[in-house]
VOKOLZA-407023 format. One line per 5 residues: their letters; for each residue x, y, z of C-alpha. Coordinates in Angstrom, 2 decimals. Layout:
A = X,Y,Z ~ ...
This chain:
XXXXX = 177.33,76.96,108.94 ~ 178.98,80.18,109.08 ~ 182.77,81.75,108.94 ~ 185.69,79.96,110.67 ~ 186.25,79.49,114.77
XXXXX = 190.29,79.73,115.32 ~ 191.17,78.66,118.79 ~ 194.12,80.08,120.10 ~ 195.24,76.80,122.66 ~ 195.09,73.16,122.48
XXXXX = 194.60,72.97,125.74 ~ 191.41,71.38,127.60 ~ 189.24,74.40,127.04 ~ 190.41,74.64,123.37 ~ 189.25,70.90,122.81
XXXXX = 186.31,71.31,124.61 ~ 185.27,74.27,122.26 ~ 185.68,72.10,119.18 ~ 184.14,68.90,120.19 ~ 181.24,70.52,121.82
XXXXX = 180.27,72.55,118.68 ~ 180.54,69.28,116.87 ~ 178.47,67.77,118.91 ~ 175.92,70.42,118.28 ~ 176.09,69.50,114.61
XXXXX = 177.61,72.82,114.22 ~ 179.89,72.48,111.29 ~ 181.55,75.42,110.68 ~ 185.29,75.34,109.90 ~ 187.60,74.86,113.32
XXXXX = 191.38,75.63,113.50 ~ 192.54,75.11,116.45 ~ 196.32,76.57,117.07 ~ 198.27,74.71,119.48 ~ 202.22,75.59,120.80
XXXXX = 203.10,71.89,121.61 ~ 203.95,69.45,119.71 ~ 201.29,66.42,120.24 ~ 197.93,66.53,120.24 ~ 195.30,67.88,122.89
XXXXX = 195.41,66.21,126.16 ~ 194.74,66.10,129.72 ~ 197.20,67.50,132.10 ~ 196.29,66.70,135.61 ~ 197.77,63.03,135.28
XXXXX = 200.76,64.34,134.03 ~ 202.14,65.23,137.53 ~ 200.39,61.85,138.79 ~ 199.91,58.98,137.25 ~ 201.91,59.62,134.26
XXXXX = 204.99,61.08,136.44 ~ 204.72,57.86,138.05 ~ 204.39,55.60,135.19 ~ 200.99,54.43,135.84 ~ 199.93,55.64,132.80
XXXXX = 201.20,56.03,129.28 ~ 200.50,59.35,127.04 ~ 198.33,57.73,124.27 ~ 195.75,57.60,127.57 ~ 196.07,61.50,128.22
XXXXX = 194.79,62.11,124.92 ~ 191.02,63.26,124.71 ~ 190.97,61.57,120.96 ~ 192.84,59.59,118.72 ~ 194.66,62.07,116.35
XXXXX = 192.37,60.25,113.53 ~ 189.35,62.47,115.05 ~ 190.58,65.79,114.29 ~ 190.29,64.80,110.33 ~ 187.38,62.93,110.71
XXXXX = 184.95,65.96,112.33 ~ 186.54,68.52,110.20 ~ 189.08,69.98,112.81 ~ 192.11,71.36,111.80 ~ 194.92,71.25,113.85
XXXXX = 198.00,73.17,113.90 ~ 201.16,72.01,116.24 ~ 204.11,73.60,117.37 ~ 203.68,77.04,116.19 ~ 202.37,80.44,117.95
XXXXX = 200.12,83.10,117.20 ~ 202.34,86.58,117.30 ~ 199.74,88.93,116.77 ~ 195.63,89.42,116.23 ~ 194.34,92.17,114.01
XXXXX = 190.65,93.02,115.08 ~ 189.84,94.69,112.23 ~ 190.56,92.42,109.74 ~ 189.78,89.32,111.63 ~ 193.36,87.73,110.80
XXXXX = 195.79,86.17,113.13 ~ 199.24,86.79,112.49 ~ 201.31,82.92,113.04 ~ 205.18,83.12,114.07 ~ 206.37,82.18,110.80
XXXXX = 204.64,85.10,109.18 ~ 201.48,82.83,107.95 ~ 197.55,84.91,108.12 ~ 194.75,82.82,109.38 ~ 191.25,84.74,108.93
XXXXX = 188.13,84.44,111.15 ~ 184.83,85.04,111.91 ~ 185.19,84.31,115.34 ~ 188.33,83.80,117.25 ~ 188.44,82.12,120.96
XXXXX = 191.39,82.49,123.26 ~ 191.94,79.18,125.28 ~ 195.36,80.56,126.14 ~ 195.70,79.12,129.99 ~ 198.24,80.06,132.18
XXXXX = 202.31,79.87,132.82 ~ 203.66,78.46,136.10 ~ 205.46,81.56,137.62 ~ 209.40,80.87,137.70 ~ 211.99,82.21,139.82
XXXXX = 213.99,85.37,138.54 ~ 217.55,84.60,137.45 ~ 219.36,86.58,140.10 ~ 218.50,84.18,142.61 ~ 218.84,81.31,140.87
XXXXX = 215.84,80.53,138.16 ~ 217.92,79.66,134.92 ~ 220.00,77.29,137.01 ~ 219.99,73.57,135.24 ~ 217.58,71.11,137.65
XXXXX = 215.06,74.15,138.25 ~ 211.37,73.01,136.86 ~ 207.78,74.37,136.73 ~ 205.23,72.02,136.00 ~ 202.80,72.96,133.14
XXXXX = 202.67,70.48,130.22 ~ 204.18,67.22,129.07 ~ 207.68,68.04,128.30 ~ 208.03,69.32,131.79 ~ 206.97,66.38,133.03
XXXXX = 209.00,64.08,130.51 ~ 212.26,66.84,132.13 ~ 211.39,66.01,135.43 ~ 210.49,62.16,135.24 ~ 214.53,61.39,134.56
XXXXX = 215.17,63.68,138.00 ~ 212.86,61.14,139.92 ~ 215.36,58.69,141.38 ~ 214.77,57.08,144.66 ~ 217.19,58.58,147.29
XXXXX = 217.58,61.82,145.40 ~ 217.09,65.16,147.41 ~ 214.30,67.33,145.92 ~ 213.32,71.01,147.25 ~ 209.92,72.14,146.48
XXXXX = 209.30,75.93,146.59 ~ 205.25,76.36,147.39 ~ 203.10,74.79,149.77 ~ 199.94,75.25,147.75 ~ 197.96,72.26,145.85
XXXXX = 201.00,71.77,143.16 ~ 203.60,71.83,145.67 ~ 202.02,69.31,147.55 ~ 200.73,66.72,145.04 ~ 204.43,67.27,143.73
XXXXX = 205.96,66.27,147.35 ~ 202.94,63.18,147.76 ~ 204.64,61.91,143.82 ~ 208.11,62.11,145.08 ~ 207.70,60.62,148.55
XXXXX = 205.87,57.93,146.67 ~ 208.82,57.44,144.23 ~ 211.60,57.23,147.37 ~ 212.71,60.67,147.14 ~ 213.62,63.11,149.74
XXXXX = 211.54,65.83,150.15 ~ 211.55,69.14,151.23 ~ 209.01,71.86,151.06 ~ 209.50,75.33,151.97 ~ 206.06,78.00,152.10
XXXXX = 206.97,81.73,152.98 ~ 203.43,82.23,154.08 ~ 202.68,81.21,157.87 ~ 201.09,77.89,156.70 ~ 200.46,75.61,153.74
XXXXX = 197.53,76.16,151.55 ~ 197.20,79.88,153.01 ~ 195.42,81.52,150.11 ~ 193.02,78.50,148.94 ~ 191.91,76.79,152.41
XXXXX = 191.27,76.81,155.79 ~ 193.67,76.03,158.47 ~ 191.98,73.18,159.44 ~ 192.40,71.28,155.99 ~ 196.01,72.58,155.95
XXXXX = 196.51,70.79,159.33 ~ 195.19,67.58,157.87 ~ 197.17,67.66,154.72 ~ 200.74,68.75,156.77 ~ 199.99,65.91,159.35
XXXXX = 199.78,63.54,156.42 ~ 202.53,64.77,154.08 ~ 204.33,64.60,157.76 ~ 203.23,60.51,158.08 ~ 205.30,60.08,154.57
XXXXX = 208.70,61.65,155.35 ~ 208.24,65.01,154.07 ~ 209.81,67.63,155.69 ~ 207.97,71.06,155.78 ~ 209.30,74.04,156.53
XXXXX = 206.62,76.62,157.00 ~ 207.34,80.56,157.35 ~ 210.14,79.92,155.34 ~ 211.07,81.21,151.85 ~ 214.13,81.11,149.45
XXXXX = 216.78,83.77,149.63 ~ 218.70,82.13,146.51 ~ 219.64,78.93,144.48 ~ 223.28,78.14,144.88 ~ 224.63,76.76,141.41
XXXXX = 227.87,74.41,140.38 ~ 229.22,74.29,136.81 ~ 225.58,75.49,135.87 ~ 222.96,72.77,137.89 ~ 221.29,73.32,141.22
XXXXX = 223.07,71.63,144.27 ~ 221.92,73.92,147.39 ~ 219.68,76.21,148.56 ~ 219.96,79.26,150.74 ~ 216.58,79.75,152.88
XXXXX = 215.40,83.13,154.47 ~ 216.00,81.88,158.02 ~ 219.61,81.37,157.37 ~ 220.51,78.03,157.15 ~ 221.48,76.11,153.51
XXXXX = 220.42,72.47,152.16 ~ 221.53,70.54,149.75 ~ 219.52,70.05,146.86 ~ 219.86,67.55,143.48 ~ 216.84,69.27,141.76
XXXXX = 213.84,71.89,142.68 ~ 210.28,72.10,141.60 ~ 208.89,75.97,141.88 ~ 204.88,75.55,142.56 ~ 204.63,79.68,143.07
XXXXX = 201.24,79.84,141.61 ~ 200.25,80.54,137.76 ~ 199.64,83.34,135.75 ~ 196.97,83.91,132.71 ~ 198.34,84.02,129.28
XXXXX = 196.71,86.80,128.14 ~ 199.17,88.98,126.48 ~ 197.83,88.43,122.94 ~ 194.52,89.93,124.35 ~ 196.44,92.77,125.48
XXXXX = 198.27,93.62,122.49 ~ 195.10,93.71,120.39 ~ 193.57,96.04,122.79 ~ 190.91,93.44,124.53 ~ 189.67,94.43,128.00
XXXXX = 192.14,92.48,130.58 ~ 192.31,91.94,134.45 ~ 193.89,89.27,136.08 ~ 193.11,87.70,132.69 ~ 190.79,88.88,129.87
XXXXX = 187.76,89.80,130.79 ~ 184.39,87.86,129.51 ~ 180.73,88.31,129.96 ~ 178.68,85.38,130.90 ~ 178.46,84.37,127.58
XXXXX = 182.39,83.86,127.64 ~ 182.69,87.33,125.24 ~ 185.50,89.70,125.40 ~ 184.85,93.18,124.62 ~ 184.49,92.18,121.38
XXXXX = 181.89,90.25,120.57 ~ 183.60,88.58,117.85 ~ 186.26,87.37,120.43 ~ 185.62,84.97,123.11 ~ 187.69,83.25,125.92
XXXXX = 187.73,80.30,128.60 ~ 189.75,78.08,130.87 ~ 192.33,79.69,132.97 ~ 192.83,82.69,130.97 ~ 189.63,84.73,131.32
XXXXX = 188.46,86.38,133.89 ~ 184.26,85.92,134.35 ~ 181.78,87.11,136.22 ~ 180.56,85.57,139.17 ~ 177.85,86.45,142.13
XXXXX = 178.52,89.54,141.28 ~ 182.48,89.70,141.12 ~ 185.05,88.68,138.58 ~ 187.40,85.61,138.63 ~ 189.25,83.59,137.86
XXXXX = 188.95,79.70,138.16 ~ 192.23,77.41,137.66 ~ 190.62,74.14,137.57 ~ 189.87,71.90,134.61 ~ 186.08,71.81,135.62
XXXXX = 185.74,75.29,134.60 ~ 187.59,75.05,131.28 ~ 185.44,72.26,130.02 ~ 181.93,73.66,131.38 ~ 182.66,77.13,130.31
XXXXX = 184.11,76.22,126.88 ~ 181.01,74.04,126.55 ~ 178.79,77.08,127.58 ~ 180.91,79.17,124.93 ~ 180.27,76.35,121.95
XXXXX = 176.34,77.00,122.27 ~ 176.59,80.45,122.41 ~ 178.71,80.29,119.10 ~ 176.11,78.35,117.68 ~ 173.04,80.15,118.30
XXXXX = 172.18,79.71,121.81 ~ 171.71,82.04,124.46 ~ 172.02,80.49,127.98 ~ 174.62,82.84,129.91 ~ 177.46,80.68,131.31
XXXXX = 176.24,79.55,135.73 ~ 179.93,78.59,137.42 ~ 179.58,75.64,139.78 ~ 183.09,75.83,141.21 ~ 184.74,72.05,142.06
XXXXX = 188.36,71.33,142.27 ~ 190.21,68.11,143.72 ~ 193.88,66.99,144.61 ~ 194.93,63.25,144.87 ~ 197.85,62.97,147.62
XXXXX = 198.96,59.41,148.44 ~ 195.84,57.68,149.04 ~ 194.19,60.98,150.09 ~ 191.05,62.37,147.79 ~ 190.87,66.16,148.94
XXXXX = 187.35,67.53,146.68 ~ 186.23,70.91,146.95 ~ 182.87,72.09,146.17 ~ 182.17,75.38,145.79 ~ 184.31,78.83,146.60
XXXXX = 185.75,80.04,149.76 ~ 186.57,83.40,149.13 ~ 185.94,85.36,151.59 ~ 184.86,83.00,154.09 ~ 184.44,83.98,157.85
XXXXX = 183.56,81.14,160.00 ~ 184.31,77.56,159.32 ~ 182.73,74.21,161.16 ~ 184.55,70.83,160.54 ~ 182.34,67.40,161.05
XXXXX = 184.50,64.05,161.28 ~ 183.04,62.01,158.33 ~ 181.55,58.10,158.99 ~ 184.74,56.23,157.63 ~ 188.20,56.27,159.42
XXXXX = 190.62,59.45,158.70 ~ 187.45,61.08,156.88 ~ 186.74,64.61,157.12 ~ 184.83,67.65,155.81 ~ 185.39,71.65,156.39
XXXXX = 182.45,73.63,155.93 ~ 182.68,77.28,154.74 ~ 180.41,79.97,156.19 ~ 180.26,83.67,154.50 ~ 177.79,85.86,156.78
XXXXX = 176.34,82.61,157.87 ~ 175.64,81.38,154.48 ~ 177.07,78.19,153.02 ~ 179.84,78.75,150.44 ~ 182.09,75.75,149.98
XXXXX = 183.34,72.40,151.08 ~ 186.20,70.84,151.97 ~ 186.03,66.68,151.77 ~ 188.64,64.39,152.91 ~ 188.14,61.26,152.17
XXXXX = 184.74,62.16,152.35 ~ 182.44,61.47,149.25 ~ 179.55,62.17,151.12 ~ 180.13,65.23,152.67 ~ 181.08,66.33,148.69
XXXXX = 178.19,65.18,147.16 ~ 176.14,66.88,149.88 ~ 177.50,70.56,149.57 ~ 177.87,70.11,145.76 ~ 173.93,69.59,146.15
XXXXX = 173.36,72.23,148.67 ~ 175.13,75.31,146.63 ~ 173.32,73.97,143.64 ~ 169.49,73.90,145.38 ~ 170.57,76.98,147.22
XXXXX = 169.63,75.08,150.34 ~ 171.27,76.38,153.68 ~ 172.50,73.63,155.92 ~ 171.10,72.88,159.23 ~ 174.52,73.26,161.48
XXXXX = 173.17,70.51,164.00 ~ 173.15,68.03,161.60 ~ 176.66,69.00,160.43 ~ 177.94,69.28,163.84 ~ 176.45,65.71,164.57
XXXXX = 178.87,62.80,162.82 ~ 176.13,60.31,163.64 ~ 173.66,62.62,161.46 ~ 173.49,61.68,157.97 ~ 173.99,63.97,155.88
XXXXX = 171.07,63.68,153.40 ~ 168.84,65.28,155.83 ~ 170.46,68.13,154.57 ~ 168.58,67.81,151.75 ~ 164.96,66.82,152.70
């Protein structure tokens, strides 16, 4: 047992943190800070199932709140941290209350990027989707037969659009890039996902971005698009992308990026400091970072917790992401960036599909569509380090475990 862990976020990677070490038996004393007002939880189903009312918030919860007391976790809600001071190990709260530490972790996350006032942003019936009271704001705007404009045509955008289609709302999307999905996958998956967002009544408008938000009495009620033409809205849902909260690591004078910068031990530049999840920025095959994606804030936090306690295994990211739409399971293994040549094989099962990623001819991620195979497979492959033979991919009749032999 040594000096206290403060977490800064009560987020997935801040939970993660303090259940791992106590699984590890480590039982040092744990403060985790948290800005919201209930206690840790998963967000993906918030802009699913919960949205929809499939499922209630006691089942978003990692714990019962009864847990935190029982493994010697304190837990403070609805209150920031305003300042850390390095050198004498103190965080500074809101309300002018000093919490000391012998190590401090930043599980910070990131902000959904909003719209700037002058064209619109602070209007009424404008929402981001982040945590639970934006999806408690949004759930009384989801009325069958009301029009809904959706500003993004990445993952949020369109999980957002398959939610509201599903709910009898009508649905527009709007993507100032040339197609859907432009910065995280090929064009090939973005074909399949605009074909089926297409099946279920959404309209998408692609090359298209918003010139401004046209208000009445305060509230949202039309849109003016950068080709010209105006539609009328009832409410609008900005999925622009994210950005990392680290501005506490900046005002202490931590080394920051696009997010603050770790080893592969999860260690800021300094070593009494660490951070994980969506905020930190790590290395990886020789580059830095940074992975939005639950997966990584749960394995990397994990990583973190037995480096805190001793060990000294260096942190291996094995990128996987997914995206429910409708009855569509779109999972991702591994990371495209920087891919050059991609090869798509038409999976066993009906409407099934996989894109292959190539990076100077080496295997570097997966797209599956209704394809649990074709996941499992290159989740497999990019952990073995196995190359795939491209006849057998290229075959549909092949199976796919020869991959592996």
């Amino acid at each position: 047992m040594t000096g206290r862990l403060v977490i800064i976020g009560g987020g997935q990677a801040g939970f993660a943190l303090a259940a791992k070490l106590r699984a590890l038996k480590d039982a040092r004393p744990i403060t985790i800070i948290g800005s919201e007002d209930v206690i840790p939880y998963q967000r993906p189903p918030l802009s699913k199932k919960y949205l929809l009312g499939e499922m209630e918030f006691d089942r978003l919860t990692f714990r019962p709140e009864s847990w935190f007391a029982e493994h010697d976790v304190e837990l403070l809600l609805s209150t920031y941290v305003e300042e850390i001071d390095r050198e004498t190990r103190r965080v500074r709260m809101q309300d002018g209350a000093v919490i000391e530490y012998d190590t401090l972790a930043l599980a910070t996350g990131s902000t959904p990027r909003t719209l700037p006032a002058s064209v619109g942003g602070d209007l009424d019936g404008v929402f981001t989707v982040r945590d639970k009271r934006d999806a408690d704001l949004l759930a009384s705007e989801m009325k069958p037969g009301r029009r809904l404009l959706i500003i993004g045509g990445g993952y949020i955008g369109l999980e957002a659009a398959a939610v509201a289609r599903h709910l009898g709302l009508e649905v527009t999307l709007i993507e100032m890039a040339d197609r859907i999905l432009q910065r995280v996958a090929a064009k090939e998956t973005a074909d399949v996902m605009r074909d089926i967002h297409a099946g279920h009544g959404v309209v998408i408008r692609e090359k298209t971005g918003l010139h401004k938000l046209i208000g009445e009495n305060g509230r949202v009620r039309a849109a003016e698009l950068s080709d010209g033409s105006t539609i009328d809205v009832d409410f609008v849902i900005v999925g622009i992308g994210v950005k990392p909260n680290d501005e506490l690591a900046q005002q202490c004078g931590l080394e920051v990026g696009n997010g603050v910068i770790v080893d592969e031990f999860a260690r800021t530049s300094d070593p009494s400091i660490f951070a994980m999840g969506d905020c930190a920025m790590l290395p990886w095959k020789g580059k830095r970072i940074r992975l939005e994606s639950v997966q990584n804030a749960v394995d990397q936090a994990e990583a973190a917790a037995a480096v805190i306690a001793g060990g000294t295994t260096p942190y291996d990211a094995k990128p996987w992401f997914w995206s429910d739409q409708y009855d569509v399971k779109l999972q991702i293994a591994g990371f495209n960036m920087g891919y050059d040549e991609t090869l798509v094989r038409k999976g066993a099962r009906e409407g099934s599909l996989s894109i292959w990623y190539f990076r100077e001819g080496r295997f570097i991620a997966v797209d599956a569509i209704n394809d649990a195979k074709a996941y499992v497979s290159g989740k497999k492959l990019l952990e073995t380090g196995i190359e795939p033979s491209r006849a057998v991919l290229a075959d549909p009749a092949a199976d796919l475990k020869q991959l592996l032999a």
